[in-house]
C-alpha positions in Angstrom: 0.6 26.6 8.6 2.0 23.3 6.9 1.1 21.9 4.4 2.2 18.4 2.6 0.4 16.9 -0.6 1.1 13.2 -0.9 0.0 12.4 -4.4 0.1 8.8 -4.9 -0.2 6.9 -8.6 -2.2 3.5 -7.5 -4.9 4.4 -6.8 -4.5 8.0 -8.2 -5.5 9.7 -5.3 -4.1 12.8 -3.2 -3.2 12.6 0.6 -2.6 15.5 2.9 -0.5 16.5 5.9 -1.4 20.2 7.8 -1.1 21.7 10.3 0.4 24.1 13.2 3.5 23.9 13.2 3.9 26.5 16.3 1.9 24.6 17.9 2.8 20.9 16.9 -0.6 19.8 15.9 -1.4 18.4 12.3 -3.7 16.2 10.8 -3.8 13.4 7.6 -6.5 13.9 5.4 -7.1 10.5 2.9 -4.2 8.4 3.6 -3.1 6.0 1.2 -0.8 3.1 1.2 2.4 3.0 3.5 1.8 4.7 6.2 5.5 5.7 7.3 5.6 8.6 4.9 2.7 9.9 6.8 4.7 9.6 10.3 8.5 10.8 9.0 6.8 13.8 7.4 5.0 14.7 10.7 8.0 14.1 12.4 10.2 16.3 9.9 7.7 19.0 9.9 7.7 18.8 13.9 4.5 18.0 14.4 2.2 15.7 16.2 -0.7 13.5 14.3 -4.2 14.1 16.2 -6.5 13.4 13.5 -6.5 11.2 10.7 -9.5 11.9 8.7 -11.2 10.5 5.2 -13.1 12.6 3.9 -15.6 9.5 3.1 -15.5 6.2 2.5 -13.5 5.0 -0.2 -14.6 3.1 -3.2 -11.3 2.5 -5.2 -8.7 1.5 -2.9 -8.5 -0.2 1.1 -7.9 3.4 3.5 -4.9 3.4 5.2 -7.0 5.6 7.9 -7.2 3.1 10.5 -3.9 2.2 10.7 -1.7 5.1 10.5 -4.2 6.7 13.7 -3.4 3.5 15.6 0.2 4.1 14.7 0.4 8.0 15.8 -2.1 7.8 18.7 -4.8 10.1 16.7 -8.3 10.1 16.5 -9.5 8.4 13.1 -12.7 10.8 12.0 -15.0 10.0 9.2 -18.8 12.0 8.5 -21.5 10.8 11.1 -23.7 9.2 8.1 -20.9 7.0 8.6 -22.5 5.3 11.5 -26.0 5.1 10.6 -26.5 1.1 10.1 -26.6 -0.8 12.9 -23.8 -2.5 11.8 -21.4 0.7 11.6 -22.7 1.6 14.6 -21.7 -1.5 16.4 -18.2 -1.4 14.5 -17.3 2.1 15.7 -13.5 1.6 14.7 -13.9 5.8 14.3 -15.2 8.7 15.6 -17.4 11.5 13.9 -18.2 14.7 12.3 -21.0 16.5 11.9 -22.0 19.4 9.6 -20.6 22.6 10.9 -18.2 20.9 13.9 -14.8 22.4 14.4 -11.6 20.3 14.8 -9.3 22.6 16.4 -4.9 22.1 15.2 -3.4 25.0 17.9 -3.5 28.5 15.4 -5.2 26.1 12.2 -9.2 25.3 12.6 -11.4 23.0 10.5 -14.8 23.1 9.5 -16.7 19.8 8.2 -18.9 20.5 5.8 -21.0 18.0 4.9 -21.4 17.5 1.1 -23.1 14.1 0.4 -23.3 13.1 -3.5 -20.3 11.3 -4.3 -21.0 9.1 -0.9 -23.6 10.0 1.9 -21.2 10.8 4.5 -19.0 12.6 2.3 -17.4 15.8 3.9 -15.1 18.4 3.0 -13.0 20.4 5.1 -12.8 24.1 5.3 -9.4 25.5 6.9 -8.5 28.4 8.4 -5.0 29.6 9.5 -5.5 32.4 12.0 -2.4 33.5 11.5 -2.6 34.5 8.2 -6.2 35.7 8.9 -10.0 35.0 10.2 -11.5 33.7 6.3 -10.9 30.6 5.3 -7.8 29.2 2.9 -8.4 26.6 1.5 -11.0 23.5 0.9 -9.9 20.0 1.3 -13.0 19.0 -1.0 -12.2 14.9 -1.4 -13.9 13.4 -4.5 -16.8 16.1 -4.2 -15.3 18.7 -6.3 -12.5 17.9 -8.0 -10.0 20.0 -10.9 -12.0 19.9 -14.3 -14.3 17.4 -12.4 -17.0 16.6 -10.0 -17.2 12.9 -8.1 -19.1 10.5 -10.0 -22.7 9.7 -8.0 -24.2 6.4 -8.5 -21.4 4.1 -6.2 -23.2 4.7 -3.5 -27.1 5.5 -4.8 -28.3 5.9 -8.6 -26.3 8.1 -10.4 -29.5 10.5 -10.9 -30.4 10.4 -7.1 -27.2 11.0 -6.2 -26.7 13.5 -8.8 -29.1 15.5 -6.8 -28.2 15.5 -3.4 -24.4 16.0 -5.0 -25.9 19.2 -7.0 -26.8 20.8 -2.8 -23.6 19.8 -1.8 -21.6 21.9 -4.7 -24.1 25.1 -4.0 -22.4 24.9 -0.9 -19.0 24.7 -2.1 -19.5 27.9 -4.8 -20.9 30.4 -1.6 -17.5 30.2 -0.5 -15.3 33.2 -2.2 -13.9 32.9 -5.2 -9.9 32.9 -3.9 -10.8 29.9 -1.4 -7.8 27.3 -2.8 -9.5 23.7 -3.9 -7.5 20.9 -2.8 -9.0 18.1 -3.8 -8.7 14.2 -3.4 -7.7 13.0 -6.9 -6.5 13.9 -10.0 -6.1 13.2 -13.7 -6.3 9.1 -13.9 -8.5 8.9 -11.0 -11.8 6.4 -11.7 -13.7 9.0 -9.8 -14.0 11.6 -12.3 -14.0 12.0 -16.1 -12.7 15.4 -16.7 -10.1 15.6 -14.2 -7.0 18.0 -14.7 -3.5 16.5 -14.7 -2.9 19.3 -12.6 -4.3 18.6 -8.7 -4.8 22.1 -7.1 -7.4 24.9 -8.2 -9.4 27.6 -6.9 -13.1 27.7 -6.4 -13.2 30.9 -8.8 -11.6 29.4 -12.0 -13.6 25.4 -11.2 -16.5 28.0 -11.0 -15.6 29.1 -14.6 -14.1 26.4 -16.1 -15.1 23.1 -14.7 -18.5 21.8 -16.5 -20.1 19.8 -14.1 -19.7 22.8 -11.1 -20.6 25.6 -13.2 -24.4 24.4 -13.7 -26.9 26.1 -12.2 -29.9 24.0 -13.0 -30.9 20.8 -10.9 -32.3 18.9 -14.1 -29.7 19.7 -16.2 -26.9 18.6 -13.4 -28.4 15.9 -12.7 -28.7 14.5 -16.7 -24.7 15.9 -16.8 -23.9 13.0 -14.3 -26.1 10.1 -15.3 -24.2 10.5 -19.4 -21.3 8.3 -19.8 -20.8 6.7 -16.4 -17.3 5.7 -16.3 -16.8 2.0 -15.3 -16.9 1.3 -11.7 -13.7 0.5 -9.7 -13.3 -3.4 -9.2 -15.1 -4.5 -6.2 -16.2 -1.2 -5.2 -19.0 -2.3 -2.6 -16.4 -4.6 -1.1 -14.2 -2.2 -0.5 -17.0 0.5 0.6 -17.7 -2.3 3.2 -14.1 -2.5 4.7 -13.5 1.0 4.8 -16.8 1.2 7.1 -14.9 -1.5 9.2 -18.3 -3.9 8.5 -15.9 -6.4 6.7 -11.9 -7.5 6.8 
C-alpha cells in the first residue's frame, strides 16, 4: 500500500493518493488545485492514476476532478445520485458508484459506501490492503465524518432533513471496528464543520468517543445537534455545487 495526504490551506481541504504500488495502480481521492502534484507524486510513487474520485460534490471550492483524470487517462467517479437530474444525466462528464461496488487497485480494493447527509451522493470509501490482511484499513470518509466533526447538512437540503438521512449514514460508519483509521476530507479551518481537529487523521474508536456529533445515538437529538449554530455558508455554494456536477462552466 501507498498512501499520500495532500493537505491544502485554501480551501482547507485534504486530498489523497493510494494505492498498489506492486502492482502500479493508485487512485486521487478529492483533488484540489494544481493538478501536477497529483501526477509527479504518482509518478514518484511508481504508480499509474486509474481513478480520480470525489467523494461528492463540492460546495466550497471548483474540483480539480475533471481535469487531473483527463490529464492521467483515469476514470473520474463520483456517487450515482450524482446523475439523477436530467440534466446530470445528459452531462455525464463522470462515471458512477453505487452502494457496495468495488473498485479494484491490483492487491488494494475499495468499497463505496454510500453515506448521503452532508450531500445526497455523498460516499465514503472503505479500503482494504490484502496484503496486510482481508478487514478493512482505513475510511476515506469525505466531509461525512470528520476529526471532532461531522459535515454540516442543510447545503444541499434543510439542515434538519438532512440531519436525518446524515444520522443513517454515520450508523453505518460506527458498525465498522473500532481500529478502522478515519481519513477524512478536511480539517480544522474547514467551512464544513465546526468542531474540527487541527489534527486531520483519527480512528472510528476515539471519533466514537470523543467527537459530539458521531457519538449520538438518538435521531431527535442528532438531528437538533446539526440544525444549532449553522456556520455561514461558503460563498456561492450552489454555484459551485452546479459546476462540480458539470451542469454549469
Amino acid at each position: 500500500m501507498i498512501l499520500r495526504p495532500f493537505l491544502h490551506a485554501e480551501p482547507v481541504a485534504i486530498s489523497y493518493l493510494f494505492g498498489c504500488g506492486s502492482r502500479a495502480s493508485g487512485a486521487v481521492v478529492d483533488p484540489v488545485g494544481d493538478i501536477e502534484p497529483y501526477l509527479r507524486t504518482a509518478e514518484a510513487s511508481g504508480m499509474r492514476i486509474l481513478y480520480v474520485i470525489d467523494t461528492h460534490i463540492h460546495a466550497d471550492h471548483v474540483s480539480a476532478g475533471r481535469r487531473l483524470a483527463s490529464a492521467a487517462g483515469a476514470r473520474y467517479v463520483l456517487g450515482a445520485q450524482a446523475a439523477l437530474g436530467a440534466q446530470a444525466a445528459a452531462a455525464r462528464a463522470f462515471e458512477t458508484v453505487r452502494d457496495r461496488d468495488v473498485l479494484e487497485l491490483g492487491n488494494v480494493s475499495i468499497e463505496v459506501l454510500h453515506t448521503p447527509g452532508h450531500t445526497p451522493e455523498h460516499v465514503s470509501l472503505l479500503v482494504t490492503d490484502r496484503t496486510r490482511g482481508s478487514e478493512p484499513w482505513f475510511v476515506m470518509t469525505g466531509h461525512t465524518l470528520m476529526v471532532g466533526d461531522v459535515g454540516r447538512t442543510e447545503l444541499a437540503a434543510t439542515a434538519e432533513e438532512g440531519a436525518r438521512v446524515l444520522f443513517a449514514s454515520l450508523a453505518r460508519l460506527k458498525a465498522l471496528p473500532d481500529h478502522v483509521e478515519v481519513l477524512p476530507g478536511a480539517f480544522s479551518g474547514s467551512v464544513c464543520g465546526r468542531s474540527l481537529s487541527g489534527k486531520p487523521f483519527s480512528t472510528i474508536g476515539f471519533e466514537r468517543r470523543h467527537n459530539a456529533g458521531f457519538r449520538i445515538d438518538e435521531e431527535a437529538k442528532f438531528v437538533r445537534f446539526m440544525a444549532a449554530d449553522i456556520p455561514v455558508p461558503p460563498p456561492g455554494a450552489a454555484e459551485l455545487r452546479a459546476v462540480n456536477a458539470g451542469l454549469a462552466a
